[in-house]
C-alpha positions as CSV (number, residue, x, y, z in Angstrom):
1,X,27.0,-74.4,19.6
2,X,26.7,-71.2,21.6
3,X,23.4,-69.6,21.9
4,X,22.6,-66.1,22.3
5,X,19.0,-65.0,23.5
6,X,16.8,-62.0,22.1
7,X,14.3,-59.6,23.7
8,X,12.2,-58.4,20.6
9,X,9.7,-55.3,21.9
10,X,7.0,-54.3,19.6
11,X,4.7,-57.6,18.2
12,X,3.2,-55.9,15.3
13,X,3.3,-55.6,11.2
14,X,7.3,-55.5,11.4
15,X,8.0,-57.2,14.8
16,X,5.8,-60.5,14.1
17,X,7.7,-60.6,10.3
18,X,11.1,-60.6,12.3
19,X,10.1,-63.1,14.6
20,X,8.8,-65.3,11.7
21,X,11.3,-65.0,9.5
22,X,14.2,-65.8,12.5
23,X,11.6,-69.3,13.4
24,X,12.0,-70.0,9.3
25,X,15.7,-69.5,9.1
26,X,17.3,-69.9,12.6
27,X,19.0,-73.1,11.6
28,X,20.5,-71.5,8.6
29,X,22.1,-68.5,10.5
30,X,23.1,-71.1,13.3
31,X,25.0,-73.4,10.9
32,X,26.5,-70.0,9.0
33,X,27.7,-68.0,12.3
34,X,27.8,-71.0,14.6
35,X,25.1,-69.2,17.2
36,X,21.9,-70.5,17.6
37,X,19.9,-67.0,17.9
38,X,16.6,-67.6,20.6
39,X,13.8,-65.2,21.2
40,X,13.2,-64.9,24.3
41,X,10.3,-62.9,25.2
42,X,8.2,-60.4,23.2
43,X,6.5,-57.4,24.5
44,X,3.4,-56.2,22.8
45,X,0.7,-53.5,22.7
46,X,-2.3,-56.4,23.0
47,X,-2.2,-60.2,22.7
48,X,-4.8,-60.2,20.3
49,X,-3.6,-57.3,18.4
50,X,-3.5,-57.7,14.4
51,X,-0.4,-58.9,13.0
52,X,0.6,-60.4,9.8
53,X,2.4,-63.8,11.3
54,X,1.9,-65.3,14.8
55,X,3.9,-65.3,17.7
56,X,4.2,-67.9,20.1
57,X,1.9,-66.9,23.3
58,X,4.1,-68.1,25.5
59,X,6.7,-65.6,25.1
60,X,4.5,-62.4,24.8
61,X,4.6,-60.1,27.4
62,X,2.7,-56.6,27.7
63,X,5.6,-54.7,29.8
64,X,8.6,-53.7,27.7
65,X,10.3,-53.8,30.8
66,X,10.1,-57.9,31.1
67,X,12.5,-58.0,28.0
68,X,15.3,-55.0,29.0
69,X,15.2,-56.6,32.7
70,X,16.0,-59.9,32.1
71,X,19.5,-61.1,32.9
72,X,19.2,-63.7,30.5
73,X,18.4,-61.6,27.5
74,X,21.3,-60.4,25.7
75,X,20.1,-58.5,23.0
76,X,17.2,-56.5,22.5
77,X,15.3,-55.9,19.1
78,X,13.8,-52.2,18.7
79,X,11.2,-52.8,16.9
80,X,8.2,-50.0,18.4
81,X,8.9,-46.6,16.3
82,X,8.9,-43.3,17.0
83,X,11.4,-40.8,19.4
84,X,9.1,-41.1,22.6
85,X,9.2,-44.7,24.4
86,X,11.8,-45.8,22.1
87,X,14.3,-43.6,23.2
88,X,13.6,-44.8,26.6
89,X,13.9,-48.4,25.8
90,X,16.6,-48.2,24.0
91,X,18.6,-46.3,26.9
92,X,17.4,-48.7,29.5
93,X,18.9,-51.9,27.8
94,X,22.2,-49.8,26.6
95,X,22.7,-49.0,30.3
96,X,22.5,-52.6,31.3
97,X,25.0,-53.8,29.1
98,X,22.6,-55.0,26.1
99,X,23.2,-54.9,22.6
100,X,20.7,-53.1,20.4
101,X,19.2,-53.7,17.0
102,X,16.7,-50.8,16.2
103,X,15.1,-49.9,12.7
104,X,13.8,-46.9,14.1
105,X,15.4,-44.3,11.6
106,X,13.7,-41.3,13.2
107,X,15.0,-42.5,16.4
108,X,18.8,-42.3,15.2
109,X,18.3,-38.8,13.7
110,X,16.9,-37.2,16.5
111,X,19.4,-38.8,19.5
112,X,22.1,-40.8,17.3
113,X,24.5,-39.2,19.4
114,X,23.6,-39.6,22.5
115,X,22.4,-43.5,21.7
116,X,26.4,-44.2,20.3
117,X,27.6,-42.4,23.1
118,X,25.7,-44.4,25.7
119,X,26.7,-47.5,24.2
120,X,30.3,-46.8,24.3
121,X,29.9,-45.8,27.8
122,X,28.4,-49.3,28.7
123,X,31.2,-51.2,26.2
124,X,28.2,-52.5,24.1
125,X,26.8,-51.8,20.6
126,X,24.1,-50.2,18.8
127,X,22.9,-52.2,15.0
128,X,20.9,-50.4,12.6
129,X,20.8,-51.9,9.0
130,X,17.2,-51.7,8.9
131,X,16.8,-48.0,9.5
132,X,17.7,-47.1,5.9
133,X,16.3,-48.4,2.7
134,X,14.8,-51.7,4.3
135,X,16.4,-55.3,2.7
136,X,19.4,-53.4,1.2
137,X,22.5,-53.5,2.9
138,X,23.5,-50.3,2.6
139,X,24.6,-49.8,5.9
140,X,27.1,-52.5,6.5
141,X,28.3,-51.8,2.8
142,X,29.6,-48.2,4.1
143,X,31.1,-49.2,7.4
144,X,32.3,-52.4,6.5
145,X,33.1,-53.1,2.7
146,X,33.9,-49.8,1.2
147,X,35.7,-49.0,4.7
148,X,38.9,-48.0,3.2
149,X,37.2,-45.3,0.6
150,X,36.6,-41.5,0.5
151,X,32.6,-41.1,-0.7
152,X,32.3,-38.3,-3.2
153,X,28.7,-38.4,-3.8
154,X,25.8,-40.7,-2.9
155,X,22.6,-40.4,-3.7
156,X,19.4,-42.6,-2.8
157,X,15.3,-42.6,-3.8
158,X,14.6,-44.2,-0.3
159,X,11.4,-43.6,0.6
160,X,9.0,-46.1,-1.4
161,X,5.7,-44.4,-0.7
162,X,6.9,-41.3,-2.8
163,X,8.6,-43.4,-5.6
164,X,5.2,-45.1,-5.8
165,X,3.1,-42.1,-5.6
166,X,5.8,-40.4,-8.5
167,X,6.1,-43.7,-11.0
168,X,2.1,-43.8,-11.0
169,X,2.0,-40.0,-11.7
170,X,4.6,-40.8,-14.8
171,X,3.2,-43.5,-16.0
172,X,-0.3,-42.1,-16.1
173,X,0.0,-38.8,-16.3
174,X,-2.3,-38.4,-12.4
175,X,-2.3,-36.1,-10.6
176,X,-0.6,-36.3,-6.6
177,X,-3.7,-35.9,-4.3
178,X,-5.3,-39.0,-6.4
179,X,-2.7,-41.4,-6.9
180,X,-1.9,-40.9,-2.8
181,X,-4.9,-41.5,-2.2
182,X,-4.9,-44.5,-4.4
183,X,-1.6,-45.2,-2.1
184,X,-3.2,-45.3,1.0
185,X,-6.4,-47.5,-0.3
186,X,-3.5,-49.9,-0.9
187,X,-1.2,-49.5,2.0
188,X,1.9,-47.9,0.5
189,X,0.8,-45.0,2.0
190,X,0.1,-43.9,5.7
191,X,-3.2,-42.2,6.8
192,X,-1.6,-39.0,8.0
193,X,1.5,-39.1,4.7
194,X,3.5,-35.9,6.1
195,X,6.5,-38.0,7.2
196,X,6.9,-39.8,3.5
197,X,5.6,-37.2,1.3
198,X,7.0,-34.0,2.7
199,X,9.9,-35.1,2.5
200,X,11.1,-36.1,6.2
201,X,11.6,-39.7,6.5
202,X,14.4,-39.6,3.4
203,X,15.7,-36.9,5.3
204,X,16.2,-38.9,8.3
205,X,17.8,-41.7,6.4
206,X,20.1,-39.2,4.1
207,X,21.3,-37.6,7.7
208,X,22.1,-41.1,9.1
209,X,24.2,-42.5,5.2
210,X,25.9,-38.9,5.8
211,X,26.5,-38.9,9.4
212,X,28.2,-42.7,8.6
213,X,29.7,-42.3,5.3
214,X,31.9,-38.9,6.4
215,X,32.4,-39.7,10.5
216,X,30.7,-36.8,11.9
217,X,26.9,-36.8,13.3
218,X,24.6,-34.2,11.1
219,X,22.1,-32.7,12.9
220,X,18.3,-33.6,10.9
221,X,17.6,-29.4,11.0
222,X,21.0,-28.9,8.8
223,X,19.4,-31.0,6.2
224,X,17.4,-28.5,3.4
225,X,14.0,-31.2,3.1
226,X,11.4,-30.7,0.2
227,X,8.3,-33.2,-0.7
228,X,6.8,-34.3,-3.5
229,X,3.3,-32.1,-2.8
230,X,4.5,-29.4,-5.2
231,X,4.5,-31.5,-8.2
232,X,1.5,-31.8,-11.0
233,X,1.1,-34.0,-13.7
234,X,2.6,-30.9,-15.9
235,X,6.1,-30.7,-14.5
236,X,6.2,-34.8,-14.7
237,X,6.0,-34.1,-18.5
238,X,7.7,-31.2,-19.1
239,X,10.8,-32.6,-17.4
240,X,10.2,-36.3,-19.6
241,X,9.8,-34.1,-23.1
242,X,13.3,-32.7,-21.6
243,X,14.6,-36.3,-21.1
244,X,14.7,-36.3,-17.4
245,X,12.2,-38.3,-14.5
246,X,11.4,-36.9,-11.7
247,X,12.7,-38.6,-8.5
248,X,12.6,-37.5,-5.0
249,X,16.3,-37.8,-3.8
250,X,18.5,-37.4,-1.1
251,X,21.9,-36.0,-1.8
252,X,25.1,-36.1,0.6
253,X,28.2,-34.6,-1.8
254,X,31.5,-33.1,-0.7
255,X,31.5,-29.6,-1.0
256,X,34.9,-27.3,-1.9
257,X,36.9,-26.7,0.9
258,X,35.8,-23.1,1.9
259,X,37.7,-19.8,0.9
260,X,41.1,-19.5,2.3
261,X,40.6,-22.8,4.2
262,X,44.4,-24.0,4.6
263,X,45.9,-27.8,5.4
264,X,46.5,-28.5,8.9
265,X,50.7,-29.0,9.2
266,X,52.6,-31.5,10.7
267,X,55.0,-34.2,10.5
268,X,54.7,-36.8,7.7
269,X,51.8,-36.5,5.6
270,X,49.0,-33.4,6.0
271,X,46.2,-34.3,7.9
272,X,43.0,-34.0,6.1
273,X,40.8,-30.8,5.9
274,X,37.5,-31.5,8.0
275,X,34.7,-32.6,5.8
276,X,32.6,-30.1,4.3
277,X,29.5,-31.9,3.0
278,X,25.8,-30.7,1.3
279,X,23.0,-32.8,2.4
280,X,19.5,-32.6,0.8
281,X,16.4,-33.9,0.2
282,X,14.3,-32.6,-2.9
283,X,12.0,-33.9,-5.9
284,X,15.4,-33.9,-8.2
285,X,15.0,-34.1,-12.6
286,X,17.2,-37.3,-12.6
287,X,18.4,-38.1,-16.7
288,X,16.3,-40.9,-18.3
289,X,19.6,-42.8,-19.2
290,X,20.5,-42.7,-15.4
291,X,19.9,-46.2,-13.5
292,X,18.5,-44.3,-10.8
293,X,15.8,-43.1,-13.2
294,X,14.7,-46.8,-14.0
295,X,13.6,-47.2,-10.0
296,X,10.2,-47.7,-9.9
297,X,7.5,-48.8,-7.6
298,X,8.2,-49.1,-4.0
299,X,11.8,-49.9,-4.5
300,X,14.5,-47.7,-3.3
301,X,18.3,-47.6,-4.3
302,X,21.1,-46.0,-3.3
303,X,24.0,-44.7,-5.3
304,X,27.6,-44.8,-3.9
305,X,30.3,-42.8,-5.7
306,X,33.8,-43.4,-3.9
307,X,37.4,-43.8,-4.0
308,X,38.9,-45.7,-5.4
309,X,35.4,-47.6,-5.9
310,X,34.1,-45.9,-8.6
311,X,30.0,-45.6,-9.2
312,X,28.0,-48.6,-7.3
313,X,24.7,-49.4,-7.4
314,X,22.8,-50.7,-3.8
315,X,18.9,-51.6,-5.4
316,X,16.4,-53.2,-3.6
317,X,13.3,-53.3,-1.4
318,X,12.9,-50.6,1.0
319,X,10.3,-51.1,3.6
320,X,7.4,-53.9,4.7
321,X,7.8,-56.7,6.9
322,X,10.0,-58.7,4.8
323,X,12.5,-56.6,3.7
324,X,13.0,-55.3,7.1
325,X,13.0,-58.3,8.8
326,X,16.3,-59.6,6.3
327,X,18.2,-56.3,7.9
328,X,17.3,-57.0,11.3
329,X,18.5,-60.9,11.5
330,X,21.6,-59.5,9.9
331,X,22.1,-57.5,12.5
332,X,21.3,-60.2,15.1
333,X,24.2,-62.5,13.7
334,X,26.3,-59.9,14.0
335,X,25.6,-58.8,17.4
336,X,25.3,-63.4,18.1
337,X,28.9,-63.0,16.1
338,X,30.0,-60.0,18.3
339,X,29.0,-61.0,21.7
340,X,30.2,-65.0,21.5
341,X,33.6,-63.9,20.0
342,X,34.1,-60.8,22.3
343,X,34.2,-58.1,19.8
344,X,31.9,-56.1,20.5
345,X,33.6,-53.0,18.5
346,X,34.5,-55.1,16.1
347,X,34.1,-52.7,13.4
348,X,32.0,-49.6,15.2
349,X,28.5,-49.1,14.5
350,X,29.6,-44.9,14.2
351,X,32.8,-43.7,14.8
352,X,31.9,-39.9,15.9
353,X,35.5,-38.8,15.7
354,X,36.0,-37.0,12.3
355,X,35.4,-32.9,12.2
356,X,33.4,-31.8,9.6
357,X,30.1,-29.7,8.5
358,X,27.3,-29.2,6.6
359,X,27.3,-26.3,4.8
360,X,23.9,-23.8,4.1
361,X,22.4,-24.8,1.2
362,X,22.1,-21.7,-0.2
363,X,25.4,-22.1,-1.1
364,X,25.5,-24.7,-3.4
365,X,25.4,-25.2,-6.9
366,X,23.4,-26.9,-9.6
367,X,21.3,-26.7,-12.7
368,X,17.5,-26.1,-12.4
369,X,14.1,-26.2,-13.6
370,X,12.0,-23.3,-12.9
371,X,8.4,-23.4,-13.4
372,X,6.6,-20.2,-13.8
373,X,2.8,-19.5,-14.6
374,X,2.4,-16.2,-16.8
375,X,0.2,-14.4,-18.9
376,X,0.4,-15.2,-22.4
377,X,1.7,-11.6,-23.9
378,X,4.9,-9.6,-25.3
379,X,7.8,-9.0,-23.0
380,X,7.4,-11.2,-20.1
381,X,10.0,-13.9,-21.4
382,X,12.3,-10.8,-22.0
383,X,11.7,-9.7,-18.4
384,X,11.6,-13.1,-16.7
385,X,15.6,-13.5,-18.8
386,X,16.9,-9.4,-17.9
387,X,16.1,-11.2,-13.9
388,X,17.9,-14.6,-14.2
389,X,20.9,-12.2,-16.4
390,X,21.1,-9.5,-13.8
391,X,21.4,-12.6,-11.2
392,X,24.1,-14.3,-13.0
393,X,21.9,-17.2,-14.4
394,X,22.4,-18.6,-17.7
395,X,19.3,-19.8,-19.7
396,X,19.8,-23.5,-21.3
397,X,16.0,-23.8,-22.7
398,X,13.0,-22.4,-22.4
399,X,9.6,-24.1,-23.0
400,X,5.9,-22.9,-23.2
401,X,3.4,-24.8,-24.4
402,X,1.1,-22.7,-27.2
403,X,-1.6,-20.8,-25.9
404,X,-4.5,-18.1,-26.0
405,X,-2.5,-13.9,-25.6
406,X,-3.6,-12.9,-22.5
407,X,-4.5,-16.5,-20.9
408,X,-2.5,-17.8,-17.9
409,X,0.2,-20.5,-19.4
410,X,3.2,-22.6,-18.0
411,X,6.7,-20.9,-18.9
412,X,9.6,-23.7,-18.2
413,X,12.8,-22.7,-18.3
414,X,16.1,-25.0,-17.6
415,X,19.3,-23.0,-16.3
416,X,23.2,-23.9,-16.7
417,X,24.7,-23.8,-13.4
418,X,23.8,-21.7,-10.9
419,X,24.0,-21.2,-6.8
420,X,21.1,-21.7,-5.1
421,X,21.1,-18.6,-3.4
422,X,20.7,-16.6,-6.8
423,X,18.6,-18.6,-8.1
424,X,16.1,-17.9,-4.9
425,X,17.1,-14.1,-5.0
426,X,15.8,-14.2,-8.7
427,X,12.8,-16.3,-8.3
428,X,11.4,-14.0,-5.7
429,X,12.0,-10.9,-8.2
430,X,10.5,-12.9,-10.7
431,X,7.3,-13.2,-8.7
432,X,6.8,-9.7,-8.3
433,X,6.2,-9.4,-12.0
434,X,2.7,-8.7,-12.8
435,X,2.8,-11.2,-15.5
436,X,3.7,-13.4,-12.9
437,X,0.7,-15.7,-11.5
438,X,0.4,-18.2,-8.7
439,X,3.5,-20.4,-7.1
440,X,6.2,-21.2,-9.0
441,X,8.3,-24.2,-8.9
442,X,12.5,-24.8,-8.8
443,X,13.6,-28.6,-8.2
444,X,17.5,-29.2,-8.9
445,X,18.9,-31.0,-12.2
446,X,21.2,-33.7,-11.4
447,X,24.0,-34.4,-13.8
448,X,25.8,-36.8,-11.8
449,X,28.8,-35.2,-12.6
């Protein structure tokens, strides 16, 4: 049986569950693939730092540089986080010829290109099936099994922390500062959240599912990001009396070719226009009978519409030690499979050679919900409807709960479709209504249509 030995740097929550988990089932991948996988050597911050599962003193090191310069180590395992030292480790073993597994999804947003293109310069490969949504499989599932479709839509809740923080706020009606901090107490949550809860770690996820499921790299600043701060306990029930949840989403959809766009010519059939995509992140009123709407906790799931596929369902666990670590030894047997087989673009990690773009969010469409705080009195519904009419906006429902003339109330209103950039034109008319009080609030409606 061949054997194929692994570098793993970073010892810690995730890297000690990988390690565990490939001493507990090593035999099982060898007797599937037919390559015995062997760690190597492990760097880490501290021999005696806290971690979840033990690793084998022996083969800890504390210089990174131990693992990407041995000869005898054929694959190195990403496992530190981040955009600084990563980046930097993962160049230094992609310039020696080593194959990479990373989870380190902020890592691929920032420098995906330049990562792919250095491991096609060295003729090796770059794995990263653990830097979106965790134990689901999402990742080989677009490059490999739905290779031969066209994705329409796909959509995925994959960032636990804020599905946590939002099915707690729904199912008890709390408010976002306590249940994060709730969150945190329990570890679903970071100290500093701003990654999760603004919005930015689904973002860099969304980019990557985008980047892979239409063949061109988007750039993380092209993607419109929203969090979950926003939201009160108000707009949680308000959007459940109107029979949607509220889920924070990320959204990659094809978008209409653009005016006057025109088919390339040439011999045989047309070549296809480049791909003109919307990519978004954003707390999204998702309809109650929607499975996506029944993903709760600190699960994620991602929705792939295709063709000829149809709608399919990836659900799963998204992030821990566990989860992560299944994703990882997948993409060790493949890189085992890969390198003792000699196929080491087998079936690329990115193929960077489609055109395409991302176009400004202001220009696409959807229905909304608009939150508005106004005084209770005549004429400010009339007013708040002669904006949204003068804009172009159809009203599909208004609500406002029952209150006090003259006191400060919620006004809800749902819209048909509209384009974003009207509905932010009239937003900011609205707020210069003196009736008009505080922040208001627009999340999209998602049909799925």
């Amino acid at each position: 049986m061949k054997q194929v030995n692994i570098g793993m740097i970073g010892g810690g929550t995730v890297g000690s569950g990988v390690f565990n988990a490939l001493q507990q089932n090593s035999e099982l991948i060898a007797a599937r693939t037919g390559v015995r996988l062997v760690v190597k050597k492990v760097a880490v911050k501290a021999f005696d730092e806290p971690r979840p599962y033990p690793i084998t003193p022996a083969l800890m090191t504390l210089n990174w540089k131990d693992v990407v310069e041995d000869p005898e180590i054929q694959v190195v395992t990403e496992l530190v986080g981040g955009t600084g030292i990563a980046k930097v480790i993962v160049l230094a073993a992609l310039e020696r010829g080593k194959a990479v597994v990373t989870a380190n999804k902020a890592l691929l947003s920032a420098h995906g290109p330049e990562l792919f293109a250095a491991a096609k310069k060295a003729g090796t490969n770059l794995y990263y099936e653990a830097s979106v949504a965790g134990g689901i499989p999402i990742i080989k599932t677009l490059r490999e099994a739905l290779v031969g479709n066209r994705f329409e839509r796909i959509y995925g809740i994959v960032n636990g922390t804020c599905n946590y923080i939002l099915t707690r706020m729904t199912r008890e009606g709390a408010a976002f500062d306590a249940v994060l901090a709730d969150a945190q107490r329990l570890g679903y949550a970071e100290a500093d959240p701003t990654l999760d809860v603004d919005g930015h770690d689904a973002a860099h996820k969304t980019g990557i599912l985008a980047s892979l499921a239409h063949g061109f790299w988007v750039d993380h600043h092209a993607i419109h990001v929203e969090g979950i701060r926003p939201l009160t306990p108000l707009d949680i029930r308000f959007a459940q009396q109107l029979g949607y949840t509220i889920k924070l989403l990320g959204s990659v959809r094809l978008a209409p070719p653009a005016k006057g766009a025109k088919a390339p010519k040439g011999k045989g059939k047309a070549k296809p226009a480049a791909a003109r995509i919307s990519v978004a992140v954003s707390p999204t009123l998702v309809p109650q009978g929607h499975v996506l709407a029944s993903v709760n906790d600190v699960f994620n799931a991602v929705f792939v519409s295709g063709f000829p596929i149809g709608d399919t369902l990836y659900y799963g666990r998204g992030a821990g030690k566990d989860a992560t670590a299944s994703a990882v030894l997948s993409d060790l047997a493949d890189a085992g499979l890969d390198l003792t087989r000699g196929t080491p673009d087998r079936v690329p990690a990115f193929a960077a050679c489609a055109e395409g773009s991302v176009v400004p969010f202001s220009e696409t469409s959807s229905r909304f919900y608009l939150r508005l705080n106004v005084v209770d009195k005549p004429g400010v519904i009339a007013k708040v409807s002669s904006i949204l009419s003068t804009a172009g906006i159809s009203i599909a429902s208004i609500v406002q709960p029952e209150g006090r003339e003259g006191e400060t109330v919620a006004l809800i209103l749902m819209t048909h479709l509209a384009s974003r950039a009207a509905m932010d034109k009239a937003r900011a008319a609205i707020a210069k209504l003196p009736a008009v009080k505080g922040p208001s609030l627009l999340l999209p409606v998602e049909d799925f249509s």
